[in-house]
Structure formats: structure tokens, C-alpha cells
Jmol script that loads the backbone (N, CA, C; Angstrom):
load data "model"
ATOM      1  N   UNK A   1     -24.165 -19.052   8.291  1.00  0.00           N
ATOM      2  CA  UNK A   1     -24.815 -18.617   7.073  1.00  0.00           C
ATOM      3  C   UNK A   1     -24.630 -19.718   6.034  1.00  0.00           C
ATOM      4  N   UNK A   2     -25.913 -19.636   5.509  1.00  0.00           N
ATOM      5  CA  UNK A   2     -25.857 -21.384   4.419  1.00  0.00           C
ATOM      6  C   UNK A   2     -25.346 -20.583   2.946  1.00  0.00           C
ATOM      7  N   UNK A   3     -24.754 -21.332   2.329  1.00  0.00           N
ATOM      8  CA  UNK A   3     -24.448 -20.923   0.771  1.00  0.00           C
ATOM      9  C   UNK A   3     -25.883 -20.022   0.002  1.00  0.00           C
ATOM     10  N   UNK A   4     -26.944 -21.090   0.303  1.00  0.00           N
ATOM     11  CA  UNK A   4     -27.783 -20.395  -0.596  1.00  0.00           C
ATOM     12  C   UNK A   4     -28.013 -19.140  -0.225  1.00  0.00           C
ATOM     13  N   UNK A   5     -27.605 -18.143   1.240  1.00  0.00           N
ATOM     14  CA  UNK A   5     -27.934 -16.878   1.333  1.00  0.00           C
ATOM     15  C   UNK A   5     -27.128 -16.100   0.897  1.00  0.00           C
ATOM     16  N   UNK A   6     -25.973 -16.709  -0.020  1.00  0.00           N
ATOM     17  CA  UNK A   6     -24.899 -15.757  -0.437  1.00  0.00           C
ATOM     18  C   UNK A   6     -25.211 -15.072  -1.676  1.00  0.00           C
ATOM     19  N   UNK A   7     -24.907 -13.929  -2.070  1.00  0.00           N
ATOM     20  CA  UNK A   7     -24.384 -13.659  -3.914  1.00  0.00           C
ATOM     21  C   UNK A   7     -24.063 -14.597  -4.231  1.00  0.00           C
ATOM     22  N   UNK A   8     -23.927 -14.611  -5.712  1.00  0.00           N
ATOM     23  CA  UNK A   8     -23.021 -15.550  -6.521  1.00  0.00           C
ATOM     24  C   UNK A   8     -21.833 -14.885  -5.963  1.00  0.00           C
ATOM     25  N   UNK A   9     -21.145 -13.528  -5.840  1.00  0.00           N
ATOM     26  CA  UNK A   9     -20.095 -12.668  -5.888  1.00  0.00           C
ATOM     27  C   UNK A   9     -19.335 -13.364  -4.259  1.00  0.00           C
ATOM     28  N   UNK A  10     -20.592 -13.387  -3.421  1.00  0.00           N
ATOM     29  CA  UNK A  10     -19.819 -13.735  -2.097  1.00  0.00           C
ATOM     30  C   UNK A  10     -19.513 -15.494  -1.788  1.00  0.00           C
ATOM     31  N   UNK A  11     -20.410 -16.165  -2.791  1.00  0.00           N
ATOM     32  CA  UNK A  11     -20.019 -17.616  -3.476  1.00  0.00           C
ATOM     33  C   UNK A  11     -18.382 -17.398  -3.662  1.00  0.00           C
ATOM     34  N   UNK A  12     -18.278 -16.904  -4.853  1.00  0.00           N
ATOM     35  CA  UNK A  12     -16.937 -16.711  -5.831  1.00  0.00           C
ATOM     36  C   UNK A  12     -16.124 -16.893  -3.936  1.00  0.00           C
ATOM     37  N   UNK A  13     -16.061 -15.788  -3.846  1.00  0.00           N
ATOM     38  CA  UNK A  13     -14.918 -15.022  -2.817  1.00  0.00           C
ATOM     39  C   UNK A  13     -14.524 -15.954  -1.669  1.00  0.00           C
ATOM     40  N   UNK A  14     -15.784 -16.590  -1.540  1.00  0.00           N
ATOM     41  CA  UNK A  14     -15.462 -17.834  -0.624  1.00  0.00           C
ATOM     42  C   UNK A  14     -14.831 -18.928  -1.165  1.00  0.00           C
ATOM     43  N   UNK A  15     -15.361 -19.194  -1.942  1.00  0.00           N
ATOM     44  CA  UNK A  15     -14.803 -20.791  -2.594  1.00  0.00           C
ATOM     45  C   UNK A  15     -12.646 -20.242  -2.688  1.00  0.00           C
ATOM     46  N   UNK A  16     -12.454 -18.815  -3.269  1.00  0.00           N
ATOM     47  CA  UNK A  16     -11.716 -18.521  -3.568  1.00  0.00           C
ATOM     48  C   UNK A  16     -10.272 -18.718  -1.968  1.00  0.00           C
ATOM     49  N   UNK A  17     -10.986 -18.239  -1.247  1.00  0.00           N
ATOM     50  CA  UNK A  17     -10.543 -18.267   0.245  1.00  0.00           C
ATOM     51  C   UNK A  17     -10.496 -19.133   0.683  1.00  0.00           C
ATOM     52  N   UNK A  18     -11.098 -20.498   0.638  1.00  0.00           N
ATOM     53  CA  UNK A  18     -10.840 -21.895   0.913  1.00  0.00           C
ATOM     54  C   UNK A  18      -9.690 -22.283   0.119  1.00  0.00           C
ATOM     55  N   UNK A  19      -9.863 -22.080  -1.298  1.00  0.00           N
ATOM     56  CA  UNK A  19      -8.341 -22.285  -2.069  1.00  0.00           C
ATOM     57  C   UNK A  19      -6.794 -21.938  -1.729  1.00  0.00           C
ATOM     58  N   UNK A  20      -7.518 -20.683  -1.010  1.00  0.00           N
ATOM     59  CA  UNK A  20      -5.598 -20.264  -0.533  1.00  0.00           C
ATOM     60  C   UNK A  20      -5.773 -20.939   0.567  1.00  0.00           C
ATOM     61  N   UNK A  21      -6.686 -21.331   1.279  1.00  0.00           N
ATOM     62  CA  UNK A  21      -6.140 -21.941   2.647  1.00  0.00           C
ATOM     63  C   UNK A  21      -5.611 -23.529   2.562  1.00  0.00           C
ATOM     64  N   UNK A  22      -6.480 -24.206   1.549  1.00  0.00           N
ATOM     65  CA  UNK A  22      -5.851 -25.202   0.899  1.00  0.00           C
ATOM     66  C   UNK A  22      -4.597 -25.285   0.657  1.00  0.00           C
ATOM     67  N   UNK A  23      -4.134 -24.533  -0.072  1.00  0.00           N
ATOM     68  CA  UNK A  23      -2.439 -24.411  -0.045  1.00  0.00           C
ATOM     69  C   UNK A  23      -1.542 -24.029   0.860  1.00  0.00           C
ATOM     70  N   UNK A  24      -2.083 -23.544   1.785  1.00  0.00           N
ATOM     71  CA  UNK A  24      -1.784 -23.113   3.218  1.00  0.00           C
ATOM     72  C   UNK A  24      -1.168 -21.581   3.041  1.00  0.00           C
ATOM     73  N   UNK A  25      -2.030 -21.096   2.226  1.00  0.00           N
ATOM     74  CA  UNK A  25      -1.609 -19.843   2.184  1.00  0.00           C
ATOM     75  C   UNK A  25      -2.398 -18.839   3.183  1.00  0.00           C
ATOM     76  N   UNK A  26      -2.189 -18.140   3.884  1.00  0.00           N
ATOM     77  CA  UNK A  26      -2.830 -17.171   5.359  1.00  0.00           C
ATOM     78  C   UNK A  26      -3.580 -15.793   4.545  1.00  0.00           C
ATOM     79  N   UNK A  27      -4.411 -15.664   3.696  1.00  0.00           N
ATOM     80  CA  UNK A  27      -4.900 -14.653   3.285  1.00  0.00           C
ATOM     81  C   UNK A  27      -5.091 -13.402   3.535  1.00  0.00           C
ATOM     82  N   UNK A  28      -5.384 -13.450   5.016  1.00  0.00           N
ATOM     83  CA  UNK A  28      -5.160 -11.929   5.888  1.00  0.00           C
ATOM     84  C   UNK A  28      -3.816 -11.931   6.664  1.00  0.00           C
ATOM     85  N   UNK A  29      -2.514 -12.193   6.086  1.00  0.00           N
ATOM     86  CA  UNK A  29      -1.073 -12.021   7.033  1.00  0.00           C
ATOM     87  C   UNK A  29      -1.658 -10.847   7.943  1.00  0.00           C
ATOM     88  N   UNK A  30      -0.762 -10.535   9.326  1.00  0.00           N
ATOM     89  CA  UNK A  30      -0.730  -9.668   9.836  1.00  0.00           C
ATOM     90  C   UNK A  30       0.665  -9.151   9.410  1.00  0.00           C
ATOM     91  N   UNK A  31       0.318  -7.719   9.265  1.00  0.00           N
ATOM     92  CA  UNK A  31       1.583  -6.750   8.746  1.00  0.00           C
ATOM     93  C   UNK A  31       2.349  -6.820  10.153  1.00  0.00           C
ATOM     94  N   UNK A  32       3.613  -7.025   9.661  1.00  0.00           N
ATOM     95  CA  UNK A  32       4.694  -6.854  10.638  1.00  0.00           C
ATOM     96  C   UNK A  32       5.935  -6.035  10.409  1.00  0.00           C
ATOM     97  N   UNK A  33       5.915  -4.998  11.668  1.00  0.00           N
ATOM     98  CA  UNK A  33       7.229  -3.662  11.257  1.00  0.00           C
ATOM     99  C   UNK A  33       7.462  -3.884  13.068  1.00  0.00           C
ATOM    100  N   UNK A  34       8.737  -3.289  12.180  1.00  0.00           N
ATOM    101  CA  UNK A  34       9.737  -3.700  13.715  1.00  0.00           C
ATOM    102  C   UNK A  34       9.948  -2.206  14.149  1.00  0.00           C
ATOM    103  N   UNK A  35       9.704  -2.590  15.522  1.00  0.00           N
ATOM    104  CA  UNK A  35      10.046  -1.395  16.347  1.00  0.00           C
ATOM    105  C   UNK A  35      11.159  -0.745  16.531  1.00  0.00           C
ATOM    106  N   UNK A  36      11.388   0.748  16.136  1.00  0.00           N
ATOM    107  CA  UNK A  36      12.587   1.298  16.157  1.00  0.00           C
ATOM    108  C   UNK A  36      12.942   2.120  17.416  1.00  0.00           C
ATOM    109  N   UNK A  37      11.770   2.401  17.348  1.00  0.00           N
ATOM    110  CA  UNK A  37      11.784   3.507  18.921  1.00  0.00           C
ATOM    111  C   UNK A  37      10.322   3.471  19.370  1.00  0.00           C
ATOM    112  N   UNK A  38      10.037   3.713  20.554  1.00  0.00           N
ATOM    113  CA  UNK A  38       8.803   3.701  21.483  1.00  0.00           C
ATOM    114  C   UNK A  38       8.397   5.023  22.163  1.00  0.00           C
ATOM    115  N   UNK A  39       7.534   5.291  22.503  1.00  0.00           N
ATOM    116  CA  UNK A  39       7.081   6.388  22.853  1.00  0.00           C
ATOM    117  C   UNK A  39       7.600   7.337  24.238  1.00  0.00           C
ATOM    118  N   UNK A  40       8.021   6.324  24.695  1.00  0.00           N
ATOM    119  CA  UNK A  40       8.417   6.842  25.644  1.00  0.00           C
ATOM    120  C   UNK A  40       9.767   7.590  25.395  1.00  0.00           C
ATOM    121  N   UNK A  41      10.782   6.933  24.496  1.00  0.00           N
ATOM    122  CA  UNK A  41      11.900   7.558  24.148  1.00  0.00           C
ATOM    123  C   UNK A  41      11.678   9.077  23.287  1.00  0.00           C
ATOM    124  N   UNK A  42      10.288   8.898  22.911  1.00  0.00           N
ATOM    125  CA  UNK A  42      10.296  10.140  22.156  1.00  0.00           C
ATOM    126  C   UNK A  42       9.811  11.427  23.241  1.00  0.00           C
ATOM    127  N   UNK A  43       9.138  11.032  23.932  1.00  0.00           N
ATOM    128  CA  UNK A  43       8.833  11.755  24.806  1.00  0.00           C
ATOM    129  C   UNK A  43       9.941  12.391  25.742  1.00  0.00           C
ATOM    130  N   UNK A  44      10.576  11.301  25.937  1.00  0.00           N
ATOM    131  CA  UNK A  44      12.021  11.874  26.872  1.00  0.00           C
ATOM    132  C   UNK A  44      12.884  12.844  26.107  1.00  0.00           C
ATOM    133  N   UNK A  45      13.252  12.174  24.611  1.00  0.00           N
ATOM    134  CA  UNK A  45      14.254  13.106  23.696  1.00  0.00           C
ATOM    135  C   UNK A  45      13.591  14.391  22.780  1.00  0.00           C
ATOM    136  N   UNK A  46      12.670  14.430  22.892  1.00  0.00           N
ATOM    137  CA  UNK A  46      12.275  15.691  22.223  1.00  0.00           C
ATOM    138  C   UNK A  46      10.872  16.538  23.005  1.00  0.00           C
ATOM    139  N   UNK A  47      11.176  17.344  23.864  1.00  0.00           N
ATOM    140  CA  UNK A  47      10.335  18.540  24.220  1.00  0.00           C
ATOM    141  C   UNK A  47       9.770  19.192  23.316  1.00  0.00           C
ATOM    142  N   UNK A  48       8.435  19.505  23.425  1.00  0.00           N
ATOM    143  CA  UNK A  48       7.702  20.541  22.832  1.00  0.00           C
ATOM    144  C   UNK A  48       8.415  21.593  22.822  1.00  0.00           C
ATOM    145  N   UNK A  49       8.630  22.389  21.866  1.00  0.00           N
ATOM    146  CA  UNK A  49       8.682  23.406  21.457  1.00  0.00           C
ATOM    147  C   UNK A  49       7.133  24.679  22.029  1.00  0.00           C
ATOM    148  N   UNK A  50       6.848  25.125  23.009  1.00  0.00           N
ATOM    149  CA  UNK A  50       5.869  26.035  22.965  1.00  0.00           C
ATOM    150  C   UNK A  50       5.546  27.228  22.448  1.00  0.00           C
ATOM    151  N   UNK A  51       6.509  27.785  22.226  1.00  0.00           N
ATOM    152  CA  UNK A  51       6.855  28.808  20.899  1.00  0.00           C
ATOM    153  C   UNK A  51       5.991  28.953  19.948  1.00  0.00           C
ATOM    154  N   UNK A  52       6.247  27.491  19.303  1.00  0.00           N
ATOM    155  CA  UNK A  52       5.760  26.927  17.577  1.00  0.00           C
ATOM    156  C   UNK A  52       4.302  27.250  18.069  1.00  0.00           C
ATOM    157  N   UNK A  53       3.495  27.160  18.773  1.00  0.00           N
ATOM    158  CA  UNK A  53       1.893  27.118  19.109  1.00  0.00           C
ATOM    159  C   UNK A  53       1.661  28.456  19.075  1.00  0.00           C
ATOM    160  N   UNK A  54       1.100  28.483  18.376  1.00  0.00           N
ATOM    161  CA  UNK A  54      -0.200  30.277  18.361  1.00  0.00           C
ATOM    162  C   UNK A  54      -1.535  30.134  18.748  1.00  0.00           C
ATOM    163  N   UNK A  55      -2.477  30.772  19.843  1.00  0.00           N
ATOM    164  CA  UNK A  55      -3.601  30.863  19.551  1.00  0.00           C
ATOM    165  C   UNK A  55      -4.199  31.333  18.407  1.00  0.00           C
ATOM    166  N   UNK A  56      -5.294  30.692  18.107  1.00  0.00           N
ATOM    167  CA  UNK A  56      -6.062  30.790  16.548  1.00  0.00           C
ATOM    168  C   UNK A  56      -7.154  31.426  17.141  1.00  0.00           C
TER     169      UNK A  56
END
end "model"
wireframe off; spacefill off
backbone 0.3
color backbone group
């Protein structure tokens, strides 16, 4: 896509996004959380309750 098919708005946003990359800044980080427990452990340590369920 050439500049001239942009907004001015999607101009701005770009030029803006070259700037942080210029500085070597990563604009979209990927979020990172650390794993505490996995599914499988939950599955093993806690059984359904069938009780708690009512037909509606």
C-alpha cells in the first residue's frame, strides 16, 4: 500500500511506528506471564463437584 492511499490519520500512525522502531523500541511486546500451574494439574487436583449442577 503506497502512502498516498492512506488517511492523513493512518500517515500520522505510521510515521509514528517507524519512530519507535528507530529507537528500537518493539511496539507490539508480547505479554509475558509465567506459568504457575497447567491444566493438567488442575484436572488431576480438583474433581467436579456434580452436586453443584442443576438441570435448568
Amino acid at each position: 500500500m503506497n502512502d498516498l492511499s492512506l488517511s492523513e490519520q493512518q500517515q500520522i500512525r505510521r510515521n509514528s511506528l517507524n519512530e519507535l522502531k528507530k529507537l528500537g523500541i518493539d511496539p507490539y511486546p508480547a505479554a509475558g506471564y509465567k506459568t504457575n500451574i497447567f491444566t493438567a494439574d488442575i484436572h488431576r487436583n480438583h474433581r467436579p463437584d456434580e452436586n453443584r449442577f442443576a438441570d435448568v
